[in-house]
mmCIF file of the N, C-alpha and C atoms, coordinates in Angstrom:
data_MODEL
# 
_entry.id   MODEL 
# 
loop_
_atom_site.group_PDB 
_atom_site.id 
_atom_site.type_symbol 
_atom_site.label_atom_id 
_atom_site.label_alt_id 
_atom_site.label_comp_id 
_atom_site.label_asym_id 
_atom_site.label_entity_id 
_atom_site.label_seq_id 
_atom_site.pdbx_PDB_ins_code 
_atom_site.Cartn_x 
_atom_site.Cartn_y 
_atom_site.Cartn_z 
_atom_site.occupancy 
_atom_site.B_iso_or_equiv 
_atom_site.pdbx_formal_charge 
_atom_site.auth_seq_id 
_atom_site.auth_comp_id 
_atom_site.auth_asym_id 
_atom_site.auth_atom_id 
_atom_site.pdbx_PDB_model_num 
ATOM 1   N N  . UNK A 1 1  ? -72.264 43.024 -25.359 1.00 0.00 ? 1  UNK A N  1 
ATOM 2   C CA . UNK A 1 1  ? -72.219 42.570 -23.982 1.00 0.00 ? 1  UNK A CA 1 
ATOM 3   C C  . UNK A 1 1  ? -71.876 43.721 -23.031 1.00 0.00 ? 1  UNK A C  1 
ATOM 4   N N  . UNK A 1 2  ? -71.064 44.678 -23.760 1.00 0.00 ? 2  UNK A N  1 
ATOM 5   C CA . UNK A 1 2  ? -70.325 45.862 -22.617 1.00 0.00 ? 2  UNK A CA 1 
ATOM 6   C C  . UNK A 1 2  ? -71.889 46.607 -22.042 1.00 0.00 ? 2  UNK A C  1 
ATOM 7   N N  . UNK A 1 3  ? -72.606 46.889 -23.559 1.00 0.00 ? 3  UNK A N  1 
ATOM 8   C CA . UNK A 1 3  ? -73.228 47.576 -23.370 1.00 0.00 ? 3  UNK A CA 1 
ATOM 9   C C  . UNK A 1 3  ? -74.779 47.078 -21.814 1.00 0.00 ? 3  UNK A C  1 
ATOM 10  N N  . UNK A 1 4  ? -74.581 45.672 -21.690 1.00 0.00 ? 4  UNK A N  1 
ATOM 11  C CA . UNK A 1 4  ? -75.908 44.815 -21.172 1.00 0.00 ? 4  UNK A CA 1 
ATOM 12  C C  . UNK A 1 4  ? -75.149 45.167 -19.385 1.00 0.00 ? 4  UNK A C  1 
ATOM 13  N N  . UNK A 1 5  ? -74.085 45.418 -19.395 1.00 0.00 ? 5  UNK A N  1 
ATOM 14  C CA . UNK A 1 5  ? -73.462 45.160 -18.058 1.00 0.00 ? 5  UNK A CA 1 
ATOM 15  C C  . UNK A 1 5  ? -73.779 46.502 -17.159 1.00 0.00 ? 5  UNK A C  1 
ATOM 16  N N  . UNK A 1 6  ? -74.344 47.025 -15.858 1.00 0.00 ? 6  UNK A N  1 
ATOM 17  C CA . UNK A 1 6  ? -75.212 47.964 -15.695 1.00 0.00 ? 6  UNK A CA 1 
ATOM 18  C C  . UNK A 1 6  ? -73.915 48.740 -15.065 1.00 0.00 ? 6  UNK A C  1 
ATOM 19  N N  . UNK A 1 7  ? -73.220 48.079 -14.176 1.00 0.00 ? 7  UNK A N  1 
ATOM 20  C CA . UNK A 1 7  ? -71.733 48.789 -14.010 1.00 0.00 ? 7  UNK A CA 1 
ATOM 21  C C  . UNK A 1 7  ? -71.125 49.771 -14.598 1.00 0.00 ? 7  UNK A C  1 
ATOM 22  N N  . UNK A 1 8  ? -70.687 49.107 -15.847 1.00 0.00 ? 8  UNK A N  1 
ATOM 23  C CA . UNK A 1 8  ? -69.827 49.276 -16.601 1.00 0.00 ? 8  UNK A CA 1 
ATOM 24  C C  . UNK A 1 8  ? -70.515 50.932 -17.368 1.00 0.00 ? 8  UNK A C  1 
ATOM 25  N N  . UNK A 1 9  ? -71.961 50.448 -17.650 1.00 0.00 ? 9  UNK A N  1 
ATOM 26  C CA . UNK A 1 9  ? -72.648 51.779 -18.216 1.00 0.00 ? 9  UNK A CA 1 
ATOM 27  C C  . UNK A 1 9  ? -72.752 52.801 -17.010 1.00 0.00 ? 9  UNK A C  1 
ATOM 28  N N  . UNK A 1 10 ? -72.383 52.169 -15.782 1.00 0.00 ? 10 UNK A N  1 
ATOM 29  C CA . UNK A 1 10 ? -72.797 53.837 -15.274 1.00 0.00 ? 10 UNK A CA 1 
ATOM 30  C C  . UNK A 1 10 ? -71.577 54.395 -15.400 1.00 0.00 ? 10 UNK A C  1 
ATOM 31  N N  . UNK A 1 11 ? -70.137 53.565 -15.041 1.00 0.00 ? 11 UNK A N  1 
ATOM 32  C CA . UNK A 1 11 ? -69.140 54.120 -15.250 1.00 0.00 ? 11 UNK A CA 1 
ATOM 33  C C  . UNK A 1 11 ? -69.011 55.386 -16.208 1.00 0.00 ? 11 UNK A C  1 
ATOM 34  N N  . UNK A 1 12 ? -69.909 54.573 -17.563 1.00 0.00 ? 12 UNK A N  1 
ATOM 35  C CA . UNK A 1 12 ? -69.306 55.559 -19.050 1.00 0.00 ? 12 UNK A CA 1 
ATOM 36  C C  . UNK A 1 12 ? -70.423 56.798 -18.870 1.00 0.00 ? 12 UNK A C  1 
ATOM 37  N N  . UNK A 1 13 ? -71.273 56.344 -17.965 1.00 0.00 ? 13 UNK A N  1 
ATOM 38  C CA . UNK A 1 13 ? -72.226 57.778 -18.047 1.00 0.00 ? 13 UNK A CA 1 
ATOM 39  C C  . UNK A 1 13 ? -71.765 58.652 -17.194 1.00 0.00 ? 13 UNK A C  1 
ATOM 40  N N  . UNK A 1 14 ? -71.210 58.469 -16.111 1.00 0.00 ? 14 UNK A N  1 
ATOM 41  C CA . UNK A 1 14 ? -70.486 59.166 -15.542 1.00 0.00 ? 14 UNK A CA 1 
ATOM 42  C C  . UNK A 1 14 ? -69.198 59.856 -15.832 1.00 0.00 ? 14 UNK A C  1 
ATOM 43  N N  . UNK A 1 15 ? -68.795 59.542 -17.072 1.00 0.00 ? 15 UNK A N  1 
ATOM 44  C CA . UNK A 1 15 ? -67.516 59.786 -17.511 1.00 0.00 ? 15 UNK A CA 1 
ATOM 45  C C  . UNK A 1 15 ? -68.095 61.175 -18.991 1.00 0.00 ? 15 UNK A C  1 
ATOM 46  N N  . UNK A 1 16 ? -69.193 60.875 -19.329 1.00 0.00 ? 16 UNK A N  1 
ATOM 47  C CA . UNK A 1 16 ? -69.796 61.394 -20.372 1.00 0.00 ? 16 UNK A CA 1 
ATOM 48  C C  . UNK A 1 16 ? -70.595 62.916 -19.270 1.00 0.00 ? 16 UNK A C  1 
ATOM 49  N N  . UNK A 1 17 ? -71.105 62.740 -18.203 1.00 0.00 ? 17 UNK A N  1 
ATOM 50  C CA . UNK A 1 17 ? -71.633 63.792 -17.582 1.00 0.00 ? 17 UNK A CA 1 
ATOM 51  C C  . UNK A 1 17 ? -70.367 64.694 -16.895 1.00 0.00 ? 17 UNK A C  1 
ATOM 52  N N  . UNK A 1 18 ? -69.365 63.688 -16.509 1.00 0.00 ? 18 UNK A N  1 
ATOM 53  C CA . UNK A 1 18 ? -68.260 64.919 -16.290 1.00 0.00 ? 18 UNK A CA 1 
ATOM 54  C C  . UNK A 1 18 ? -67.424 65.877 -17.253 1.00 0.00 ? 18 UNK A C  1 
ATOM 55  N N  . UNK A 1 19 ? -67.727 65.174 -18.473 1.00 0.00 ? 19 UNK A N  1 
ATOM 56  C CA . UNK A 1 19 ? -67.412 65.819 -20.098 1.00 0.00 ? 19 UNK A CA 1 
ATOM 57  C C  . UNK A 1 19 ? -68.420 66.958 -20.215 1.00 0.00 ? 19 UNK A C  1 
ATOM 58  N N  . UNK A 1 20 ? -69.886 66.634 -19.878 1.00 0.00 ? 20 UNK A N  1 
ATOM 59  C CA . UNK A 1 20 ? -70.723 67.909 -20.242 1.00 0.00 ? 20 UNK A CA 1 
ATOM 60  C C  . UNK A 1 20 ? -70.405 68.310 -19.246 1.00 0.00 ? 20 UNK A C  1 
ATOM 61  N N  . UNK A 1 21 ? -70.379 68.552 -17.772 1.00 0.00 ? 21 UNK A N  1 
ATOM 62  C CA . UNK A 1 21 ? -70.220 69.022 -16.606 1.00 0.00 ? 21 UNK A CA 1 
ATOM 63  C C  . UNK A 1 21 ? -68.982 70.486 -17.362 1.00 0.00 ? 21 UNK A C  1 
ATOM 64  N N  . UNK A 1 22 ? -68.075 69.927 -17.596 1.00 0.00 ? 22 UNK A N  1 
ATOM 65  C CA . UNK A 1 22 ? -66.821 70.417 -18.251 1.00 0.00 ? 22 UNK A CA 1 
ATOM 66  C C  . UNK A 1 22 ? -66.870 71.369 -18.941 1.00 0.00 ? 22 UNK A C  1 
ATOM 67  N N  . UNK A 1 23 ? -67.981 71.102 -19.998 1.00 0.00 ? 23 UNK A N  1 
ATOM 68  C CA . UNK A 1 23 ? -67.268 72.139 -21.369 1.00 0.00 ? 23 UNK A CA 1 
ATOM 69  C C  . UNK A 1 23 ? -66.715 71.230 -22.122 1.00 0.00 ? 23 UNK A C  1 
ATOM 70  N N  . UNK A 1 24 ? -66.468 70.213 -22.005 1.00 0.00 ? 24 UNK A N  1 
ATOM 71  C CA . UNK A 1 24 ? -64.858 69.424 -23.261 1.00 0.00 ? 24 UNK A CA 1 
ATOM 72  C C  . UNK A 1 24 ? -65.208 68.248 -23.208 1.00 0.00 ? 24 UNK A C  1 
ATOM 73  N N  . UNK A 1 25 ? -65.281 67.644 -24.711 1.00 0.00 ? 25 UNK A N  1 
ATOM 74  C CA . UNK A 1 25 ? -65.330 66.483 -25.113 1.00 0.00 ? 25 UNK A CA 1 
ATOM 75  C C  . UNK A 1 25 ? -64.013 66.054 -25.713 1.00 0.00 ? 25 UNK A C  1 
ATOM 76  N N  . UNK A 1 26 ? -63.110 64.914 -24.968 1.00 0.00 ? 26 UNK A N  1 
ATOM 77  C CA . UNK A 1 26 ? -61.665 64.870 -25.693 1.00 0.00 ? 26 UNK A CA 1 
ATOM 78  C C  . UNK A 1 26 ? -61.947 64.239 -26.992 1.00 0.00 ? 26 UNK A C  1 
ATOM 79  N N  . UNK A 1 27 ? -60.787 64.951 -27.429 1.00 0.00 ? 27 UNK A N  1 
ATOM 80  C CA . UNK A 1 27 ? -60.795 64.645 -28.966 1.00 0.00 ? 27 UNK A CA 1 
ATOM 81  C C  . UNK A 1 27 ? -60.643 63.381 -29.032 1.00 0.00 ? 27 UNK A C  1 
ATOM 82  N N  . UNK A 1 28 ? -59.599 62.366 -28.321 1.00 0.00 ? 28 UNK A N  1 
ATOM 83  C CA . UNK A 1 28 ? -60.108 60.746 -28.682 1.00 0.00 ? 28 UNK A CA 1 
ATOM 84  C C  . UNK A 1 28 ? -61.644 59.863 -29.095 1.00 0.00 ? 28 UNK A C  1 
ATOM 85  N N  . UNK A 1 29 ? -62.198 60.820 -28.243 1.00 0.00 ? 29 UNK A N  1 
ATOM 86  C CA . UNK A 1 29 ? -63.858 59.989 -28.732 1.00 0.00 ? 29 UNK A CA 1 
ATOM 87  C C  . UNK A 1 29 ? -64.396 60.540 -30.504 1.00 0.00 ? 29 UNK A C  1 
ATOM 88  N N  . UNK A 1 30 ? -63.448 61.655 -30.678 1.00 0.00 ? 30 UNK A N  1 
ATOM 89  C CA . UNK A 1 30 ? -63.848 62.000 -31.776 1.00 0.00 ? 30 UNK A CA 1 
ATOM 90  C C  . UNK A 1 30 ? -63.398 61.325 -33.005 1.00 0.00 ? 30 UNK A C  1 
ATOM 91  N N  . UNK A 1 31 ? -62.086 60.867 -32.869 1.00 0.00 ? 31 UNK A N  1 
ATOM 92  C CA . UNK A 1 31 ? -61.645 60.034 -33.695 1.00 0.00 ? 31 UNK A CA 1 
ATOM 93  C C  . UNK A 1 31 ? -62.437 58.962 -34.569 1.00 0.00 ? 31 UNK A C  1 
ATOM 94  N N  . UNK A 1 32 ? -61.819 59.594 -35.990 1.00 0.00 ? 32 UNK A N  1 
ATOM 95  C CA . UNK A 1 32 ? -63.110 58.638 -36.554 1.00 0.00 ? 32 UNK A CA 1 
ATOM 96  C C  . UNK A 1 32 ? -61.491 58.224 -37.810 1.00 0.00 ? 32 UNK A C  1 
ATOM 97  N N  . UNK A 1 33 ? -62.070 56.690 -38.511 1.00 0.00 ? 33 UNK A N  1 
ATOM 98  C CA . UNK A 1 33 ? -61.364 56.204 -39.643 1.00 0.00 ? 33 UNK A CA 1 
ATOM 99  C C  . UNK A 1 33 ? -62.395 56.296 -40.716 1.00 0.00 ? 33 UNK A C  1 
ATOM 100 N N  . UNK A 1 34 ? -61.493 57.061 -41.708 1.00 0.00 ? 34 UNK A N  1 
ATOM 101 C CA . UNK A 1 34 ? -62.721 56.311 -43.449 1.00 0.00 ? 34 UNK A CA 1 
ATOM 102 C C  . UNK A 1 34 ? -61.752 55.666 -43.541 1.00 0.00 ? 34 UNK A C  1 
ATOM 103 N N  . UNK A 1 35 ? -62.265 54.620 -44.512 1.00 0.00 ? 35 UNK A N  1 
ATOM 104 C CA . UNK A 1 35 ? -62.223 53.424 -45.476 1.00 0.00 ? 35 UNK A CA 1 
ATOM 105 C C  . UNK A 1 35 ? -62.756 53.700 -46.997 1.00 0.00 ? 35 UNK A C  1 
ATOM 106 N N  . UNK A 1 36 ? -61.852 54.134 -48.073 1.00 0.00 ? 36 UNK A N  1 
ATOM 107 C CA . UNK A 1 36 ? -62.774 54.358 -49.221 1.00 0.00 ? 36 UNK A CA 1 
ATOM 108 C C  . UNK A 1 36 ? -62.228 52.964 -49.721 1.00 0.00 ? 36 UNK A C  1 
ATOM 109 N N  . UNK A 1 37 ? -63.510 52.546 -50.510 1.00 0.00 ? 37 UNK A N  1 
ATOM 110 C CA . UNK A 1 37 ? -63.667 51.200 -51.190 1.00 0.00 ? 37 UNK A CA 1 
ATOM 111 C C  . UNK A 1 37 ? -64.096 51.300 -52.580 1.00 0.00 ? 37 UNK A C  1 
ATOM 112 N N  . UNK A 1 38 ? -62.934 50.799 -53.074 1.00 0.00 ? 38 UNK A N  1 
ATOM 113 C CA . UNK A 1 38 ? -63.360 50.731 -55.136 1.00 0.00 ? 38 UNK A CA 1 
ATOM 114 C C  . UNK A 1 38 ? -64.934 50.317 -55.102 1.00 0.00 ? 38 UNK A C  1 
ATOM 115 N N  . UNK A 1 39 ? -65.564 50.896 -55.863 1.00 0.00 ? 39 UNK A N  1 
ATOM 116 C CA . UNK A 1 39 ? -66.938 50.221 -56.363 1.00 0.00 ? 39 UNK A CA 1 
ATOM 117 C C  . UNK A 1 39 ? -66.709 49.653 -57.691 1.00 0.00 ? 39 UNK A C  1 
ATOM 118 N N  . UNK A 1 40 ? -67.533 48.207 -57.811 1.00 0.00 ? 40 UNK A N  1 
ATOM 119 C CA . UNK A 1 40 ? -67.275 47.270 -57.748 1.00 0.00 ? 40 UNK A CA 1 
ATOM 120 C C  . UNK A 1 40 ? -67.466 47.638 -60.118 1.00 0.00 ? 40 UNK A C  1 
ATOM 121 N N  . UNK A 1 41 ? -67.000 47.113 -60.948 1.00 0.00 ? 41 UNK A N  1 
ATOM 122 C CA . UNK A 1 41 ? -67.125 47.583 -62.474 1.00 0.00 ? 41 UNK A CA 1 
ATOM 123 C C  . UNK A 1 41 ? -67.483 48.561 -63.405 1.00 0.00 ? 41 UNK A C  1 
ATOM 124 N N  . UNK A 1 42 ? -66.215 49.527 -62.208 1.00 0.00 ? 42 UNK A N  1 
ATOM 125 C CA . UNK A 1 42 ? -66.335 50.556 -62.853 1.00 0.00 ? 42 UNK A CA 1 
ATOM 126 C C  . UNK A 1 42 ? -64.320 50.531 -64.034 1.00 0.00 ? 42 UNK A C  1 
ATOM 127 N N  . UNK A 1 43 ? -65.192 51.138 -65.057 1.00 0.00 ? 43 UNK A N  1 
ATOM 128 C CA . UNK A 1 43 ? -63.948 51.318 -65.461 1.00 0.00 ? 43 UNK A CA 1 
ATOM 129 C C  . UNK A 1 43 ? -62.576 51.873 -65.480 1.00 0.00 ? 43 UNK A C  1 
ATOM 130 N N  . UNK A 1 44 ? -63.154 52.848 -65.054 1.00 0.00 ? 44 UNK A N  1 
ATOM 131 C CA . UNK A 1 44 ? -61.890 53.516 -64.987 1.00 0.00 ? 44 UNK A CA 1 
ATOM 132 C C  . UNK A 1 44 ? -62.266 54.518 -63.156 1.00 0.00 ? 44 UNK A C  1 
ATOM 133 N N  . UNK A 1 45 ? -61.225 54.998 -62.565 1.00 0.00 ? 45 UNK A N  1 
ATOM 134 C CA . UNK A 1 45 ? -60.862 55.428 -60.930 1.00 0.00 ? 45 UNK A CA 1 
ATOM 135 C C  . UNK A 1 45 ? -60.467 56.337 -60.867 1.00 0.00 ? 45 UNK A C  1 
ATOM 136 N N  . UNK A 1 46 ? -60.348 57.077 -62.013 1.00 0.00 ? 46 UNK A N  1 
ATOM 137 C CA . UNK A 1 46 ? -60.243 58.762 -61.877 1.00 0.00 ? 46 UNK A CA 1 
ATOM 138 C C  . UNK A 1 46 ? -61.251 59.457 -61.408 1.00 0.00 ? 46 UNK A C  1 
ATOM 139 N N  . UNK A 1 47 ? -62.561 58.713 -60.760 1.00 0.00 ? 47 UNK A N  1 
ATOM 140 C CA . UNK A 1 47 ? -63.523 60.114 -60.490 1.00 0.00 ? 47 UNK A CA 1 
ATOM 141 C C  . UNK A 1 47 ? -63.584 59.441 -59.339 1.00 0.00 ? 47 UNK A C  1 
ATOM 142 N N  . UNK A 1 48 ? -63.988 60.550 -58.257 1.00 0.00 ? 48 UNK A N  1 
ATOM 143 C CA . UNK A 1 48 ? -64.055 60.148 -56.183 1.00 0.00 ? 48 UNK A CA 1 
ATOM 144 C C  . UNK A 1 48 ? -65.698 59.822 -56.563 1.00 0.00 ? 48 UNK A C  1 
ATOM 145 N N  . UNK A 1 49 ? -66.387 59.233 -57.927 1.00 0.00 ? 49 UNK A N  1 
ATOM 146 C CA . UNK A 1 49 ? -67.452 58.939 -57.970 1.00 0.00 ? 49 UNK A CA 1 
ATOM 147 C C  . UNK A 1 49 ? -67.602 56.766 -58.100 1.00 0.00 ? 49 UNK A C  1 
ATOM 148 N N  . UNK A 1 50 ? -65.994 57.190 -58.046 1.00 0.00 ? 50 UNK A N  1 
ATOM 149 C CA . UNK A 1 50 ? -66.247 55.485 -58.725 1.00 0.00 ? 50 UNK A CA 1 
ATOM 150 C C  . UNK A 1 50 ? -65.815 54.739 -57.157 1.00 0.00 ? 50 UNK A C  1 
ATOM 151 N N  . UNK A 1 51 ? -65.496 55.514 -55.642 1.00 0.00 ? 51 UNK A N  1 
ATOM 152 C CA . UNK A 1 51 ? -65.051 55.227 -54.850 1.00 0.00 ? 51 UNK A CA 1 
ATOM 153 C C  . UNK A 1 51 ? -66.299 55.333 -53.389 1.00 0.00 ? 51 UNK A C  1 
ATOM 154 N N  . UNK A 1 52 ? -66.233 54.524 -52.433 1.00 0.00 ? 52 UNK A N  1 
ATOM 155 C CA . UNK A 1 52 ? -67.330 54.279 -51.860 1.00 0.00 ? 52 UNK A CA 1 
ATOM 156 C C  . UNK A 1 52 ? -66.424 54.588 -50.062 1.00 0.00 ? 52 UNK A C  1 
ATOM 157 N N  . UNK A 1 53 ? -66.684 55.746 -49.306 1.00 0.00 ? 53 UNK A N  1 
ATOM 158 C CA . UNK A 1 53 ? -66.207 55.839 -48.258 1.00 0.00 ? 53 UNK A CA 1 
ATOM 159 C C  . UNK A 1 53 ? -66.936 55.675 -47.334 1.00 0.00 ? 53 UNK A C  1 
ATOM 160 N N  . UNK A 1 54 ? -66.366 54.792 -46.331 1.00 0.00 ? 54 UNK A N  1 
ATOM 161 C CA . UNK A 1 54 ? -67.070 54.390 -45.038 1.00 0.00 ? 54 UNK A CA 1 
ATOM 162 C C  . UNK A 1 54 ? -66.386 54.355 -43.652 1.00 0.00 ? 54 UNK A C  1 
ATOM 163 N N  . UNK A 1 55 ? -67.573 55.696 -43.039 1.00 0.00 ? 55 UNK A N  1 
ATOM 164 C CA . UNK A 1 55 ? -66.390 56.217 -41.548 1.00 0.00 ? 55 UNK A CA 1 
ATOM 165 C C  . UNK A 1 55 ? -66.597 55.534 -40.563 1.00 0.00 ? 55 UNK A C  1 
ATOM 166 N N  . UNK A 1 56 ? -65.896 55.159 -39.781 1.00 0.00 ? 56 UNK A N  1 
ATOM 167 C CA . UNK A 1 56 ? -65.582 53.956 -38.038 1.00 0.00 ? 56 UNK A CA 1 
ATOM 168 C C  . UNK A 1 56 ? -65.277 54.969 -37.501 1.00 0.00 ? 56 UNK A C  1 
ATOM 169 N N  . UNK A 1 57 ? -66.537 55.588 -36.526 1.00 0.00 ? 57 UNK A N  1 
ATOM 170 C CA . UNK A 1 57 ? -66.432 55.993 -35.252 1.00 0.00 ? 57 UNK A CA 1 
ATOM 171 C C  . UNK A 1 57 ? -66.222 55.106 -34.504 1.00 0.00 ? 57 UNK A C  1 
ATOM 172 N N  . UNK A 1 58 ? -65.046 55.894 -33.207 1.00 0.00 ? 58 UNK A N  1 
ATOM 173 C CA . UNK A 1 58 ? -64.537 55.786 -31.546 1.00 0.00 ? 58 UNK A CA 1 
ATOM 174 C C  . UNK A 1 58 ? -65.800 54.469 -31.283 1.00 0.00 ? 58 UNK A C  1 
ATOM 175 N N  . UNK A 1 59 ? -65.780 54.049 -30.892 1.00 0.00 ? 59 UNK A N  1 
ATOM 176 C CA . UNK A 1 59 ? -66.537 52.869 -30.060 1.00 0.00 ? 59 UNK A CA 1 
ATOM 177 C C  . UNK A 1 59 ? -67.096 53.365 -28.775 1.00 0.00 ? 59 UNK A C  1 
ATOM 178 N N  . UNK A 1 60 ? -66.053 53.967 -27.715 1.00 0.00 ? 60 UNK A N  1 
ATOM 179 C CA . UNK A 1 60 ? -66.857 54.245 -26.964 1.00 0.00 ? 60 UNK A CA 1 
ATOM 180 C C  . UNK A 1 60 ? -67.800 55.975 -27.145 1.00 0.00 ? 60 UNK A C  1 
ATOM 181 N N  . UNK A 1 61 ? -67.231 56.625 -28.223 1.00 0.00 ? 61 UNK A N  1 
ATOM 182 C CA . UNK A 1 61 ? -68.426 57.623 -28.111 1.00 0.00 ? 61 UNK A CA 1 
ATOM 183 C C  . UNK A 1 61 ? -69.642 56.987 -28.735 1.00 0.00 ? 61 UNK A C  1 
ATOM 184 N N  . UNK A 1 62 ? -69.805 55.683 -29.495 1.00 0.00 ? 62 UNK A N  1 
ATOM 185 C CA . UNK A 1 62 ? -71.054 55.290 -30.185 1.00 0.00 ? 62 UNK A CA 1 
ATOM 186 C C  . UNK A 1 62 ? -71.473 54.563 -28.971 1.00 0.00 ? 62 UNK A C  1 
ATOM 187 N N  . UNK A 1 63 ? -70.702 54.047 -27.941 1.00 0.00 ? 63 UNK A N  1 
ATOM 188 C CA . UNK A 1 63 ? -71.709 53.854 -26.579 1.00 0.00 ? 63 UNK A CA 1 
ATOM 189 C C  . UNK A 1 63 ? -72.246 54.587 -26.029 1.00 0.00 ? 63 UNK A C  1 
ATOM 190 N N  . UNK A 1 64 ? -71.576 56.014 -25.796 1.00 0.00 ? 64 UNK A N  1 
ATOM 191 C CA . UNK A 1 64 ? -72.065 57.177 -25.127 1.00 0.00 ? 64 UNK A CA 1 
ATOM 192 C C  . UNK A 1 64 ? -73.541 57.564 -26.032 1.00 0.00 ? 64 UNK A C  1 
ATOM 193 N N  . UNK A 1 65 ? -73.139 57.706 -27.214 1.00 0.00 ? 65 UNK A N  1 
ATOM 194 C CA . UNK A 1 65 ? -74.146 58.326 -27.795 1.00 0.00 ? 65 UNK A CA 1 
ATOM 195 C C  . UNK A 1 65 ? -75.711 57.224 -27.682 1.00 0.00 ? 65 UNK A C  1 
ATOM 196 N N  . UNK A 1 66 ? -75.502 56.349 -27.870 1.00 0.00 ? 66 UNK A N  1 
ATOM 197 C CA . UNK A 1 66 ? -76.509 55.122 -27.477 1.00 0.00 ? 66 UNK A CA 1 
ATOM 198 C C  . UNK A 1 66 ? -76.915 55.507 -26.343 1.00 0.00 ? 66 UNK A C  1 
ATOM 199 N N  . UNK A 1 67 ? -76.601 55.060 -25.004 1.00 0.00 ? 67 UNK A N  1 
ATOM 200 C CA . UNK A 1 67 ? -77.093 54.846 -23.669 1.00 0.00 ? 67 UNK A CA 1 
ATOM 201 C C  . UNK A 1 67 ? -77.890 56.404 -23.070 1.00 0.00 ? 67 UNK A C  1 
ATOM 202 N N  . UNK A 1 68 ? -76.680 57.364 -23.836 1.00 0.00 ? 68 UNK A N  1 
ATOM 203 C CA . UNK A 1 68 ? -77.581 59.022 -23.186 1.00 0.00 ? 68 UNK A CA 1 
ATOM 204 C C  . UNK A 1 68 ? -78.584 58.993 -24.380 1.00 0.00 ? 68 UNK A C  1 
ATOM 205 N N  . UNK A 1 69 ? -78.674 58.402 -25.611 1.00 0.00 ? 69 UNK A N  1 
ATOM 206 C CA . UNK A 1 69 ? -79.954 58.425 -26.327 1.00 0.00 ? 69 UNK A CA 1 
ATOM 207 C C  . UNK A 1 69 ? -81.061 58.056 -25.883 1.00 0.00 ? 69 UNK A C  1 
ATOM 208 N N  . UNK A 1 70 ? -80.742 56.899 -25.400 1.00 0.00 ? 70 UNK A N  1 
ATOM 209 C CA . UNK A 1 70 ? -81.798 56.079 -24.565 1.00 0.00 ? 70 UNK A CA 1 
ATOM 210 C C  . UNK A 1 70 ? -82.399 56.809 -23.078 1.00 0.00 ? 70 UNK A C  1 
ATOM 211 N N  . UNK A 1 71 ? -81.922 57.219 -22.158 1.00 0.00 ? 71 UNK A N  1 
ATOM 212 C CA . UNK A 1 71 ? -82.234 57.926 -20.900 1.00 0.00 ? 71 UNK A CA 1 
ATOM 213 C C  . UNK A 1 71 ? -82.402 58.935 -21.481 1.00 0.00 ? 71 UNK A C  1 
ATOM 214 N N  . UNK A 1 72 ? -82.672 59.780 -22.135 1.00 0.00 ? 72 UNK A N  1 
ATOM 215 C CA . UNK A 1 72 ? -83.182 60.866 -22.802 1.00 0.00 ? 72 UNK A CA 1 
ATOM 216 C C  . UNK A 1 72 ? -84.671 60.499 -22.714 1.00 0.00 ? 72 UNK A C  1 
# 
């Protein structure tokens, strides 16, 4: 829905062009979480082969990156 609201996107494009304007992207948008997840009958968890990691990027840099994808 954030993304459908035309406001709200110019706001973040404007907030994303004063970042390139800049030089500096703050490190908050960079923030990312893994999640490693057991895969699922394996026997034994001694190898980072038996484990399944999955990274959650910032939200609003995956808006940024969307909307300037798009006007590109």
């Amino acid at each position: 829905m954030i993304i459908k609201d035309e406001e709200y996107i110019t706001k973040l494009i404007n907030i994303a062009n004063a970042c390139i304007n800049l030089g500096h992207w703050p490190s908050h948008f960079k923030m990312l979480t893994t999640v490693v997840i057991p895969k699922l009958n394996k026997t034994s968890y001694d190898s980072p082969k038996s484990f399944c990691s999955i990274v959650l990027l910032n939200t609003i840099d995956k808006l940024f990156k969307k909307k300037i994808g798009k006007r590109l």
